[in-house]
Backbone atoms as SQL, in Angstrom:
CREATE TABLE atoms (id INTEGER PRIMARY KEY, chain TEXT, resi INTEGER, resn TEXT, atom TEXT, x REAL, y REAL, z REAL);
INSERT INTO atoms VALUES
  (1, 'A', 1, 'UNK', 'N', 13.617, -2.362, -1.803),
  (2, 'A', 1, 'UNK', 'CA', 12.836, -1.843, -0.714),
  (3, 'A', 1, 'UNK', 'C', 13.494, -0.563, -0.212),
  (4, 'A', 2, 'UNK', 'N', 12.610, 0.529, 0.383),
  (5, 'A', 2, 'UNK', 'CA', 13.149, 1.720, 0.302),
  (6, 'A', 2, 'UNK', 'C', 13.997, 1.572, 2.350),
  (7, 'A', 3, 'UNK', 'N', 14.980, 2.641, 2.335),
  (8, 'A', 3, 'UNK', 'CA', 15.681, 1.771, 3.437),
  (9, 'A', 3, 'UNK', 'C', 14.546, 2.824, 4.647),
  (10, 'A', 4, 'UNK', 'N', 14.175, 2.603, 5.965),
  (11, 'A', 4, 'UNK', 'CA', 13.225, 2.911, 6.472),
  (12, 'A', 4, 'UNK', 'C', 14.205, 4.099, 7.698),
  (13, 'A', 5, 'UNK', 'N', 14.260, 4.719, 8.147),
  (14, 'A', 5, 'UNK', 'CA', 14.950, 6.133, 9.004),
  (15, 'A', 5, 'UNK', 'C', 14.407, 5.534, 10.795),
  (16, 'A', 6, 'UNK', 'N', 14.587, 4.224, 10.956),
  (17, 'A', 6, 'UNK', 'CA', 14.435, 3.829, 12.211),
  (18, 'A', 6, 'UNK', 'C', 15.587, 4.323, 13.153),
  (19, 'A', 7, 'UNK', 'N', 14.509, 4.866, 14.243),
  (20, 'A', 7, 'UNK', 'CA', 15.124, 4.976, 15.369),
  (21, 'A', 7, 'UNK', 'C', 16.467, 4.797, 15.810),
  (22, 'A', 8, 'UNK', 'N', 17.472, 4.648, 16.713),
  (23, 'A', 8, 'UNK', 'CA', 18.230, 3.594, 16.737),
  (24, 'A', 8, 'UNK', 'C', 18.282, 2.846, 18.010),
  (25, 'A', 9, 'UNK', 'N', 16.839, 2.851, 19.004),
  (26, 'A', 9, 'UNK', 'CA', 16.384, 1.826, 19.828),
  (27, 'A', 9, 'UNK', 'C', 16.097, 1.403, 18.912),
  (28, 'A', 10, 'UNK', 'N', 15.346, 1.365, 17.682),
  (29, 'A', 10, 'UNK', 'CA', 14.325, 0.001, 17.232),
  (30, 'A', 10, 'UNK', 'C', 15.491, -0.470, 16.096),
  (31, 'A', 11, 'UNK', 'N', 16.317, 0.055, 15.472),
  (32, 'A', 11, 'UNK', 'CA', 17.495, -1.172, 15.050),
  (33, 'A', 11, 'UNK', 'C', 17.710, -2.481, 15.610),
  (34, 'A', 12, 'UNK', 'N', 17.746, -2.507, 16.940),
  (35, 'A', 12, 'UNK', 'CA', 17.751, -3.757, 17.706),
  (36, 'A', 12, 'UNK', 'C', 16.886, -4.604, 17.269),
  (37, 'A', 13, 'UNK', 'N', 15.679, -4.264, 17.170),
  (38, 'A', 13, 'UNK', 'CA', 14.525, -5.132, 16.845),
  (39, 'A', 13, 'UNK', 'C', 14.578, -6.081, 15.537),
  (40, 'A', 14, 'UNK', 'N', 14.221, -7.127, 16.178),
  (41, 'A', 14, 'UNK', 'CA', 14.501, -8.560, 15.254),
  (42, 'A', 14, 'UNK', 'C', 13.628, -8.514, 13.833),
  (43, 'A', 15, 'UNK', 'N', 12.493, -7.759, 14.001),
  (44, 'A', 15, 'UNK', 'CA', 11.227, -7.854, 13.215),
  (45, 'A', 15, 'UNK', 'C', 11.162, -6.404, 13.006),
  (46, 'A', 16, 'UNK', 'N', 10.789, -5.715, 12.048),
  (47, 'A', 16, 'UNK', 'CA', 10.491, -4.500, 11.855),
  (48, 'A', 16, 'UNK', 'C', 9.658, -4.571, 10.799),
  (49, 'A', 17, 'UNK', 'N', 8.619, -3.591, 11.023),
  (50, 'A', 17, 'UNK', 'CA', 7.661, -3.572, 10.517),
  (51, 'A', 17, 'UNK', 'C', 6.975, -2.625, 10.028),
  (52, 'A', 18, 'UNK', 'N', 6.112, -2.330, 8.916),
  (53, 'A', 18, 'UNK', 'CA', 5.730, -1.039, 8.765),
  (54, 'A', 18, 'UNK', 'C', 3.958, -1.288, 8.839),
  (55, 'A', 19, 'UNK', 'N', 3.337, -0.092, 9.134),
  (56, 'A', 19, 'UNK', 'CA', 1.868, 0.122, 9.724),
  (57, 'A', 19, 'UNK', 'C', 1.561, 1.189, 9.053),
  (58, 'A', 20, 'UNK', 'N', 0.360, 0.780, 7.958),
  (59, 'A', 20, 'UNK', 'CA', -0.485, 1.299, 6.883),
  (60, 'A', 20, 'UNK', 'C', -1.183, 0.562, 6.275),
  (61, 'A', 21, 'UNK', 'N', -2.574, 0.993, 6.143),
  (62, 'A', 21, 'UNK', 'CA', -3.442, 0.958, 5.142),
  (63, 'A', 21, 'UNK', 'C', -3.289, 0.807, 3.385),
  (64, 'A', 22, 'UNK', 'N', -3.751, -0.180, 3.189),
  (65, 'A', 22, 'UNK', 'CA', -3.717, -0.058, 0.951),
  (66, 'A', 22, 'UNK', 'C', -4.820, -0.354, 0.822),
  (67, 'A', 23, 'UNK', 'N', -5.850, -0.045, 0.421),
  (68, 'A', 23, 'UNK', 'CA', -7.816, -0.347, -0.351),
  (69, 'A', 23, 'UNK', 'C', -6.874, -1.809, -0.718),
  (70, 'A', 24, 'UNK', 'N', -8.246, -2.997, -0.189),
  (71, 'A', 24, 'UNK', 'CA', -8.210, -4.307, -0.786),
  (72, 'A', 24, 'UNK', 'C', -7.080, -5.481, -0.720),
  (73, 'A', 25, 'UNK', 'N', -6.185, -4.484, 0.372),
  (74, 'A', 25, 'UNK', 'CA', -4.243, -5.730, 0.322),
  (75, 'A', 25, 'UNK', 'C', -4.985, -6.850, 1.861),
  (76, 'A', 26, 'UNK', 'N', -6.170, -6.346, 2.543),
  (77, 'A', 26, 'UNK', 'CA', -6.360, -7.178, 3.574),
  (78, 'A', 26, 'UNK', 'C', -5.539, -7.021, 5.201),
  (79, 'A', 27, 'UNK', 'N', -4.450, -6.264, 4.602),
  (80, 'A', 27, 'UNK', 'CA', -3.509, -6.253, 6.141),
  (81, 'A', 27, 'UNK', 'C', -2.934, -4.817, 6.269),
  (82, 'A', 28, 'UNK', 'N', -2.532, -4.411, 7.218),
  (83, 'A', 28, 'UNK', 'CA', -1.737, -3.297, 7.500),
  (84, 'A', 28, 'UNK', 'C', -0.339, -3.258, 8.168),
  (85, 'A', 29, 'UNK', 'N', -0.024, -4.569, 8.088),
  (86, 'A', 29, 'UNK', 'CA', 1.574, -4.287, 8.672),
  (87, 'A', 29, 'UNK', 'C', 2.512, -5.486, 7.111),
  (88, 'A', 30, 'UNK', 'N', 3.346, -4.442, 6.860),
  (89, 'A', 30, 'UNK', 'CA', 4.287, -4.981, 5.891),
  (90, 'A', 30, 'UNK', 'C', 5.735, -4.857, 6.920),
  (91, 'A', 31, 'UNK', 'N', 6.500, -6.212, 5.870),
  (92, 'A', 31, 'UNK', 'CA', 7.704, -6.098, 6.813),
  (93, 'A', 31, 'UNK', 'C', 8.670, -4.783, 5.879),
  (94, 'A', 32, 'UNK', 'N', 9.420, -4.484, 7.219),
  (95, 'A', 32, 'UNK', 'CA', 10.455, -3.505, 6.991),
  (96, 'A', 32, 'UNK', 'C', 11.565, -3.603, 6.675),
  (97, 'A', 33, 'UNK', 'N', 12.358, -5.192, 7.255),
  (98, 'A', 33, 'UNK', 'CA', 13.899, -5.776, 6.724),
  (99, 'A', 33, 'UNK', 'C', 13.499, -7.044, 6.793),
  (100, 'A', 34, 'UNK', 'N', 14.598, -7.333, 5.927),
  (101, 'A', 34, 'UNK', 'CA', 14.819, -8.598, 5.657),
  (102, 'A', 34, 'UNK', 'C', 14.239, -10.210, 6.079),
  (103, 'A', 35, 'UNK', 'N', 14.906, -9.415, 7.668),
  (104, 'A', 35, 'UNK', 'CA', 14.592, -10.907, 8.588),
  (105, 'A', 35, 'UNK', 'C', 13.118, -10.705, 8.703),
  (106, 'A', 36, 'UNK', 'N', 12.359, -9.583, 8.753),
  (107, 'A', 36, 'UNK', 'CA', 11.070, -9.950, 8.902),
  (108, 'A', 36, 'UNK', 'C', 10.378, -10.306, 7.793),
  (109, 'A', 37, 'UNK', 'N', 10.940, -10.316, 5.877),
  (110, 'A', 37, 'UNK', 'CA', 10.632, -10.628, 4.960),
  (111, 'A', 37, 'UNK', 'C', 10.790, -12.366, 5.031),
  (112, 'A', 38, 'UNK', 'N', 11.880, -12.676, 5.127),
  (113, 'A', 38, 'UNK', 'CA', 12.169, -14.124, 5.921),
  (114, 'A', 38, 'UNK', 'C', 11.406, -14.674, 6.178),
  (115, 'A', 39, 'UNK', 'N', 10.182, -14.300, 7.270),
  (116, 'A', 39, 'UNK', 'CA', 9.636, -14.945, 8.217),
  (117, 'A', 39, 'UNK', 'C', 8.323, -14.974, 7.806),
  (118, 'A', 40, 'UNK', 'N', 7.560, -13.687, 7.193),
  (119, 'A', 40, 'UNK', 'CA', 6.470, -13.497, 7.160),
  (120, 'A', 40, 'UNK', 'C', 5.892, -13.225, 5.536),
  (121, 'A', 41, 'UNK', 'N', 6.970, -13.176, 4.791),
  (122, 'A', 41, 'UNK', 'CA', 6.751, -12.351, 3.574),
  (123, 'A', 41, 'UNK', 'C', 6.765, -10.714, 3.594),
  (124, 'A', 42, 'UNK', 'N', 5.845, -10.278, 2.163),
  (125, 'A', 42, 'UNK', 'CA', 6.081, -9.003, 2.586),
  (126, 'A', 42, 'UNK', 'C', 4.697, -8.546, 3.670),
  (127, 'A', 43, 'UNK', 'N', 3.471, -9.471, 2.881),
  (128, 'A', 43, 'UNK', 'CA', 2.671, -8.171, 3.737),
  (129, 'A', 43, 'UNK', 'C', 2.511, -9.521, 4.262),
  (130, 'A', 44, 'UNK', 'N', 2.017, -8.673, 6.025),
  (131, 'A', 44, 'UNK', 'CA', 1.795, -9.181, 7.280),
  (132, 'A', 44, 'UNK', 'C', 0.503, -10.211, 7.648),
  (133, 'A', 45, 'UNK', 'N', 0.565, -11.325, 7.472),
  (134, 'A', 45, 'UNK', 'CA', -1.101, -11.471, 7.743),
  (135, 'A', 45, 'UNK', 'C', -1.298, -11.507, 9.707),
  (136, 'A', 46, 'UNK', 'N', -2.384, -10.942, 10.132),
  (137, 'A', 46, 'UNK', 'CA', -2.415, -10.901, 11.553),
  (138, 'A', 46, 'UNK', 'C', -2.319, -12.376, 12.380),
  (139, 'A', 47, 'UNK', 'N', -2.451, -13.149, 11.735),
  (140, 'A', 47, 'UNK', 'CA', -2.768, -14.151, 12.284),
  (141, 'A', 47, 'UNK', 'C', -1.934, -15.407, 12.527),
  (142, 'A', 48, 'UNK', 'N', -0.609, -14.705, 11.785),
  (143, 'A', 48, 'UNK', 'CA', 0.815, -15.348, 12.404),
  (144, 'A', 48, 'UNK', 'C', 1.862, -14.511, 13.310),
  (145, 'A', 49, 'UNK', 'N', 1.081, -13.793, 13.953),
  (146, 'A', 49, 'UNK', 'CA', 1.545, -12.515, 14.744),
  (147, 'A', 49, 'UNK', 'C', 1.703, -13.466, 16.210),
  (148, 'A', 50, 'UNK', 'N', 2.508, -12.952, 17.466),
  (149, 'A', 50, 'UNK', 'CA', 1.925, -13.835, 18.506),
  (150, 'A', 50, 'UNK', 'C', 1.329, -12.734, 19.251),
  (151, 'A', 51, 'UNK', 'N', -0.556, -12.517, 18.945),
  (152, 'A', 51, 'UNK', 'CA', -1.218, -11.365, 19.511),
  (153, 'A', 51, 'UNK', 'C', -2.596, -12.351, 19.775),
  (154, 'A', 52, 'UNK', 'N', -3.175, -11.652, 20.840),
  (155, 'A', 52, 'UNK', 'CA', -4.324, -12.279, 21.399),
  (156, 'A', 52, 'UNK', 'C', -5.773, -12.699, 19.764),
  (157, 'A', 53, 'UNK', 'N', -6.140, -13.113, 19.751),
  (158, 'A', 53, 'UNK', 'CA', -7.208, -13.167, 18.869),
  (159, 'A', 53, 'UNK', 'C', -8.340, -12.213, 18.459),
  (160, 'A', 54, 'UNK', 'N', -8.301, -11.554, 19.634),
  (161, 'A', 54, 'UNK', 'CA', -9.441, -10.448, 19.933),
  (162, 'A', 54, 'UNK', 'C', -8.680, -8.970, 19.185),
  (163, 'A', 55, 'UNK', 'N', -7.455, -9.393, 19.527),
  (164, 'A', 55, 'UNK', 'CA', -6.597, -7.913, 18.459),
  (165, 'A', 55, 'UNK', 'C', -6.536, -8.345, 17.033),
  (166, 'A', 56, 'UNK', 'N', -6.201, -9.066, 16.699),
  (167, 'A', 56, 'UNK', 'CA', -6.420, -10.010, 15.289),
  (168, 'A', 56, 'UNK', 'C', -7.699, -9.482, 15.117),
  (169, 'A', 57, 'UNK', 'N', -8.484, -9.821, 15.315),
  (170, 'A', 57, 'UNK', 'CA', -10.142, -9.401, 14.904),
  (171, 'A', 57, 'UNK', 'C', -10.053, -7.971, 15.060),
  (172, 'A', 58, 'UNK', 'N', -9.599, -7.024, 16.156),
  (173, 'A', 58, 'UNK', 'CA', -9.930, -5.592, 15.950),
  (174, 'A', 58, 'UNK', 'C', -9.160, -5.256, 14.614),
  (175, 'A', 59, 'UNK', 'N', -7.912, -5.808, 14.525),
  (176, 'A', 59, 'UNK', 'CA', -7.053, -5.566, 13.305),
  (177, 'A', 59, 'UNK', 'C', -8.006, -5.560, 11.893),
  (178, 'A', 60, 'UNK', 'N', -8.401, -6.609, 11.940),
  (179, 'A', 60, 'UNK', 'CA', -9.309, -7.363, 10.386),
  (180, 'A', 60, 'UNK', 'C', -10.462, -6.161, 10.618),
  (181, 'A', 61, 'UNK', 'N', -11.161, -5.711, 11.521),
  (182, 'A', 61, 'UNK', 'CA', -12.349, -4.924, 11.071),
  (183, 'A', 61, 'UNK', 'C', -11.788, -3.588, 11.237),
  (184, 'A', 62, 'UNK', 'N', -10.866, -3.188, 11.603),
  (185, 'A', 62, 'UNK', 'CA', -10.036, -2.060, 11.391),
  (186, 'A', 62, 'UNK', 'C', -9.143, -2.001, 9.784),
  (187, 'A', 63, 'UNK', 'N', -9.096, -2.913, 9.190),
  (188, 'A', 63, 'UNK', 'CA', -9.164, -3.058, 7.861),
  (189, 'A', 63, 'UNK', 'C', -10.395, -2.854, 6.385),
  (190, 'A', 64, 'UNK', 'N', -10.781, -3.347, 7.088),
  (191, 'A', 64, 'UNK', 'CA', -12.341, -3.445, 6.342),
  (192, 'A', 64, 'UNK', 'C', -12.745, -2.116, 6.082),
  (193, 'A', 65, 'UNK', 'N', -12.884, -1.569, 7.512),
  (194, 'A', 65, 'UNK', 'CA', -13.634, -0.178, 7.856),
  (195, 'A', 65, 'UNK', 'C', -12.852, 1.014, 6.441),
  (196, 'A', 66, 'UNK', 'N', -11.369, 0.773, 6.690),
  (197, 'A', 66, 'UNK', 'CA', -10.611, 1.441, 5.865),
  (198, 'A', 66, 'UNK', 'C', -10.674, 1.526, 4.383),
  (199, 'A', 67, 'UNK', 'N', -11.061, -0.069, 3.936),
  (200, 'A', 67, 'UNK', 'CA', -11.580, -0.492, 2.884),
  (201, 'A', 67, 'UNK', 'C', -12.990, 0.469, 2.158),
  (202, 'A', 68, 'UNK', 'N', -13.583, 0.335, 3.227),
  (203, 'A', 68, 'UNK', 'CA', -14.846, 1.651, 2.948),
  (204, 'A', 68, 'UNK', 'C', -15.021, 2.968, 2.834),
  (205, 'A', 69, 'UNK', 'N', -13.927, 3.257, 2.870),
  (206, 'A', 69, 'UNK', 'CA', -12.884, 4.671, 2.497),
  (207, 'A', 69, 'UNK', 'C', -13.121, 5.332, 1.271),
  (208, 'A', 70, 'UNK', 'N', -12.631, 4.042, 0.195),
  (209, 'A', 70, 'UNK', 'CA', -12.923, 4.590, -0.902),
  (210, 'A', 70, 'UNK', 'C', -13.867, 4.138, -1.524),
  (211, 'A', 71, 'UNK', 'N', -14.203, 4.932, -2.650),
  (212, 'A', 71, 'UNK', 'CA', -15.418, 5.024, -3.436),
  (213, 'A', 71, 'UNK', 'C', -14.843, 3.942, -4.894),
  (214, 'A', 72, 'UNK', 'N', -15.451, 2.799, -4.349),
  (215, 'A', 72, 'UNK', 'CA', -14.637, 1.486, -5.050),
  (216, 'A', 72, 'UNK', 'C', -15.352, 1.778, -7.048),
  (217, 'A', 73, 'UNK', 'N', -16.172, 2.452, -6.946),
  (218, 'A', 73, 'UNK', 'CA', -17.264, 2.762, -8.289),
  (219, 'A', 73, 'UNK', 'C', -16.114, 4.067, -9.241),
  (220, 'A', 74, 'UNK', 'N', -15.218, 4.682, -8.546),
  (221, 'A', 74, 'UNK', 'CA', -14.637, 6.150, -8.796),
  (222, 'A', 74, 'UNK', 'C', -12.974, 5.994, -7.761),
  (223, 'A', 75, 'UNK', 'N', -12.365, 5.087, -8.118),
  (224, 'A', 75, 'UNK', 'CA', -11.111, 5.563, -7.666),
  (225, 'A', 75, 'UNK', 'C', -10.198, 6.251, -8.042),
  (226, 'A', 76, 'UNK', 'N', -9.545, 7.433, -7.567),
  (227, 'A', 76, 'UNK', 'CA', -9.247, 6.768, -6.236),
  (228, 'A', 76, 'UNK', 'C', -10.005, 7.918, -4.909),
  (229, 'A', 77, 'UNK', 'N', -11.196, 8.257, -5.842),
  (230, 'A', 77, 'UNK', 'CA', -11.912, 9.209, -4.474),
  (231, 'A', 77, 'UNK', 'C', -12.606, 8.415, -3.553),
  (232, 'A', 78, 'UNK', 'N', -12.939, 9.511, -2.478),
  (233, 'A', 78, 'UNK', 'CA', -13.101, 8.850, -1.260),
  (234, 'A', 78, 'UNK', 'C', -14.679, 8.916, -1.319),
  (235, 'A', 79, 'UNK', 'N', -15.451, 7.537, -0.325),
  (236, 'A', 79, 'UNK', 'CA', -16.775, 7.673, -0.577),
  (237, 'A', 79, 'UNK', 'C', -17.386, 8.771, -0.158),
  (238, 'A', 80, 'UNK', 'N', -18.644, 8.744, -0.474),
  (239, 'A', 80, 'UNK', 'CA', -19.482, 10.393, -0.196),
  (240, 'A', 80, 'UNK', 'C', -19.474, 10.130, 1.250),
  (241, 'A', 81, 'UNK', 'N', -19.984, 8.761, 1.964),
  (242, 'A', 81, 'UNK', 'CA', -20.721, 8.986, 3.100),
  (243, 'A', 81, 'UNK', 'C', -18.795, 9.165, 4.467),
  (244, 'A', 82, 'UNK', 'N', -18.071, 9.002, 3.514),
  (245, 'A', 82, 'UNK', 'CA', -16.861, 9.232, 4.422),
  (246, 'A', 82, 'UNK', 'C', -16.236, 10.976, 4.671),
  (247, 'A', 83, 'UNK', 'N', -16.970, 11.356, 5.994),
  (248, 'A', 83, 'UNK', 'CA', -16.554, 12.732, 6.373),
  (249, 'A', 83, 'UNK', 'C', -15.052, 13.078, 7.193),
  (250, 'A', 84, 'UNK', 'N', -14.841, 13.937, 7.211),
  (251, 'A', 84, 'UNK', 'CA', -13.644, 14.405, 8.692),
  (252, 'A', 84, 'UNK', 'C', -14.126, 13.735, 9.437),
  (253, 'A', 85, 'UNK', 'N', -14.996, 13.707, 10.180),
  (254, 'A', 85, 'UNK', 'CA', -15.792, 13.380, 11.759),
  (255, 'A', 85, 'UNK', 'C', -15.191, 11.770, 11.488),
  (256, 'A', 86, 'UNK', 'N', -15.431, 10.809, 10.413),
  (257, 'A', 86, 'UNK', 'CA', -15.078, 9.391, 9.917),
  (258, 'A', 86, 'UNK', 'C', -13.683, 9.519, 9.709),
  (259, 'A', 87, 'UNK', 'N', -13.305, 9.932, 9.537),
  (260, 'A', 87, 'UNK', 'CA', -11.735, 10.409, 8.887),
  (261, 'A', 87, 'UNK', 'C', -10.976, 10.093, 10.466),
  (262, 'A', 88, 'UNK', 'N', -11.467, 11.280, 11.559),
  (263, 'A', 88, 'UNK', 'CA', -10.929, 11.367, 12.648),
  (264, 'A', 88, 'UNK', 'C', -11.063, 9.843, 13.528),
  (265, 'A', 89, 'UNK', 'N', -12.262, 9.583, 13.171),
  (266, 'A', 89, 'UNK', 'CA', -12.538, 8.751, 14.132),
  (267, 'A', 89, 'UNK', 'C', -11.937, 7.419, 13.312),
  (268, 'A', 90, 'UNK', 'N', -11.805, 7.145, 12.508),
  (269, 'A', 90, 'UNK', 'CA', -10.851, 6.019, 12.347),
  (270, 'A', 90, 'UNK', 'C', -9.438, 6.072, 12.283),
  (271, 'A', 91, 'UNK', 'N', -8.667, 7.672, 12.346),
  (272, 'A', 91, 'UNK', 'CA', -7.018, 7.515, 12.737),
  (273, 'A', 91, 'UNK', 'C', -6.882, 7.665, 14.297),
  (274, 'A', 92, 'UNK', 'N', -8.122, 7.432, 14.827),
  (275, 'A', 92, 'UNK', 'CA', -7.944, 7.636, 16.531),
  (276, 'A', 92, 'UNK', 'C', -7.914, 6.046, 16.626),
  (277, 'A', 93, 'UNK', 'N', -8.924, 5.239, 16.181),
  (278, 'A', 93, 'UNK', 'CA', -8.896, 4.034, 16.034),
  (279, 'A', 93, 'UNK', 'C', -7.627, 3.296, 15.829),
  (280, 'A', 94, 'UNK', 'N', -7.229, 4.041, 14.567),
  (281, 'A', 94, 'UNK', 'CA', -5.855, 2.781, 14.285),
  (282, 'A', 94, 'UNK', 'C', -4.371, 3.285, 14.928),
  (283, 'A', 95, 'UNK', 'N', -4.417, 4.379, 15.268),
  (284, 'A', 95, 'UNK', 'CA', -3.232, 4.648, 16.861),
  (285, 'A', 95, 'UNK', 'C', -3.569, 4.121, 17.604),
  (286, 'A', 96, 'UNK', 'N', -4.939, 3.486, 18.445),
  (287, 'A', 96, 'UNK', 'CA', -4.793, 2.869, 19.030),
  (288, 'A', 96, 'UNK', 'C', -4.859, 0.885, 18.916),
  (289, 'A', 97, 'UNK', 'N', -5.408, 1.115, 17.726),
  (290, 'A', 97, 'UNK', 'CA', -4.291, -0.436, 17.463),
  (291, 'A', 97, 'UNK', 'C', -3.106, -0.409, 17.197),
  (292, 'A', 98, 'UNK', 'N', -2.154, 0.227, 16.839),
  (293, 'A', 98, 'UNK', 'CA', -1.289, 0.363, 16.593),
  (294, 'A', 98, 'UNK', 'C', -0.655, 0.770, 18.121),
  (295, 'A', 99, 'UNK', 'N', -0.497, 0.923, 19.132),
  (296, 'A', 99, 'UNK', 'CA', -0.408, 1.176, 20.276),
  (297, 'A', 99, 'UNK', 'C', -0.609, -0.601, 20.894),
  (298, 'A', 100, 'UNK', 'N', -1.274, -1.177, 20.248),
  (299, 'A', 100, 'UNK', 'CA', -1.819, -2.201, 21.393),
  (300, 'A', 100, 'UNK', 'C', -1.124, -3.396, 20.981),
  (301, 'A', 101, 'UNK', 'N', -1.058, -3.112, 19.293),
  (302, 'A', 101, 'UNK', 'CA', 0.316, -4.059, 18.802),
  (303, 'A', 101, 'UNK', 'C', 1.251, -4.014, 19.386),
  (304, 'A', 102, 'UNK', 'N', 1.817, -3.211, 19.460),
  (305, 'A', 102, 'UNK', 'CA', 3.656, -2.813, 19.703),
  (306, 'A', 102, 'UNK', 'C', 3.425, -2.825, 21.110),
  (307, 'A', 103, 'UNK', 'N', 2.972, -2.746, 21.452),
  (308, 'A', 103, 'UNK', 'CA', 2.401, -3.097, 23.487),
  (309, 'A', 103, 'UNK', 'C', 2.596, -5.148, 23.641),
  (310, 'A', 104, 'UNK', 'N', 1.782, -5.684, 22.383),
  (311, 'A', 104, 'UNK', 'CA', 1.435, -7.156, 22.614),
  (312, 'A', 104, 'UNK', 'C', 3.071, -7.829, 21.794),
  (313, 'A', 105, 'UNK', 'N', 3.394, -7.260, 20.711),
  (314, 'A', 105, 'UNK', 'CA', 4.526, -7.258, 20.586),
  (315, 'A', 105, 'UNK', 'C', 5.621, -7.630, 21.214),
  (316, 'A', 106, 'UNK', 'N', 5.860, -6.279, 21.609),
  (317, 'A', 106, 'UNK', 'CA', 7.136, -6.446, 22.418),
  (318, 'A', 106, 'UNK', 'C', 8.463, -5.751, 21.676),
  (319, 'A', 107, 'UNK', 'N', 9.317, -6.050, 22.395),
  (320, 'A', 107, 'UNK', 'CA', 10.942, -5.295, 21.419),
  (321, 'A', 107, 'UNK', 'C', 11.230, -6.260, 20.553),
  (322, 'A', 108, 'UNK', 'N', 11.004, -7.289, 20.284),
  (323, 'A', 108, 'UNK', 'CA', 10.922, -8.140, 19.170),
  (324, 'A', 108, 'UNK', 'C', 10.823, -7.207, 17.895),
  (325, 'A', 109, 'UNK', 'N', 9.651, -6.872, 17.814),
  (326, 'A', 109, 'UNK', 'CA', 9.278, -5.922, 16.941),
  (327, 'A', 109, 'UNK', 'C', 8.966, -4.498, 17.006),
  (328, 'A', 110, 'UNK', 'N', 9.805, -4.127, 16.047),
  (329, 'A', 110, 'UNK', 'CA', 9.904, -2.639, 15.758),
  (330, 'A', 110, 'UNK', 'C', 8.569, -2.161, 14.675),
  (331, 'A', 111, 'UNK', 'N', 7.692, -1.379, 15.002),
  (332, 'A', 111, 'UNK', 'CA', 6.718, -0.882, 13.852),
  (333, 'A', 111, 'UNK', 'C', 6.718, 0.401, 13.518),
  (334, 'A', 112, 'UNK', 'N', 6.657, 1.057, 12.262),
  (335, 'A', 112, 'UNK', 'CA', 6.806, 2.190, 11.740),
  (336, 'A', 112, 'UNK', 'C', 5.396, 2.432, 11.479),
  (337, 'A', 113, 'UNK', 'N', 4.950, 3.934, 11.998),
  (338, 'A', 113, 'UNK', 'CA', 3.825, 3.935, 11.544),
  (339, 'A', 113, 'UNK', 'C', 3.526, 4.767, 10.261),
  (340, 'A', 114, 'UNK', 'N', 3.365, 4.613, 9.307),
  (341, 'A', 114, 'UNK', 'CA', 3.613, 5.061, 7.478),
  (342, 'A', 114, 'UNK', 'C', 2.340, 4.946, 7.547),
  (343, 'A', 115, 'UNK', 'N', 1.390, 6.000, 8.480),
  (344, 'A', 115, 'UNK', 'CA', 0.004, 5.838, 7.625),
  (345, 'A', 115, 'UNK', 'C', 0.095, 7.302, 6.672),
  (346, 'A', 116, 'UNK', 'N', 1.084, 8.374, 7.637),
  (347, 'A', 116, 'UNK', 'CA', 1.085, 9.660, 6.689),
  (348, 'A', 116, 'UNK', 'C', 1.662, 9.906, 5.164),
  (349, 'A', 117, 'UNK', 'N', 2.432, 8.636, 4.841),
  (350, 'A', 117, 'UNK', 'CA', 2.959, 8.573, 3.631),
  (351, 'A', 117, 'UNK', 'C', 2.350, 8.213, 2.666),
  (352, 'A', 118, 'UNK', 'N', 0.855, 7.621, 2.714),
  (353, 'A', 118, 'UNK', 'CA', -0.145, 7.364, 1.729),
  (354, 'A', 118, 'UNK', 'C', -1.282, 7.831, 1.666),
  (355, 'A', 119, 'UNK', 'N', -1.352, 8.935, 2.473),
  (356, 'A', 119, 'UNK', 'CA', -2.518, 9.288, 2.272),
  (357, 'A', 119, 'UNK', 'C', -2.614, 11.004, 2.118);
């Protein structure tokens, strides 16, 4: 696992985590060390998180949506009907899940946000 350039407030953090998108993996938070490999595996499912249900669900259709990204017929291009205007409006979207995690969270967990490294 590649070693991650955390902070060194979020060293403390018991759980570390990374926050990104993959077409078809279902989740967007993979763990970052060890102890959170330990606990959860690698990739994150939302639903052993301790987060309200209603973020769990924004999470899962904030997945999906992403899923529709690409042009599943022609990968790895992106679909026709996906513009900038879609583009924008779903990385405004997932800063702010990603905001509402690490808010419901807590210092428990540390999250990296690696959406710029894949895309």
């Amino acid at each position: 696992m590649d070693e991650i350039p955390w902070p060194e407030f979020q060293m403390a953090a018991r759980y570390q985590l990374r926050f990104c998108f993959e077409y078809g993996s279902g989740v967007c938070l993979w763990s970052g060390n060890e102890t959170a490999i330990a606990r959860f595996g690698y990739a994150v499912e939302p639903t052993v998180l301790p987060m309200p249900l209603e973020l769990v669900v924004r999470m899962e259709e904030l997945i999906a949506w992403y899923d529709r990204r690409l042009d599943w017929d022609n990968p790895p291009a992106i679909a026709a009907d996906w513009d900038k205007a879609e583009e924008k409006r779903f990385q405004q979207a997932a800063t702010h899940l990603l905001e509402n995690v690490r808010s419901h969270l807590g210092r428990t967990y540390a999250i990296a946000d690696e959406r710029s490294k894949f895309d």
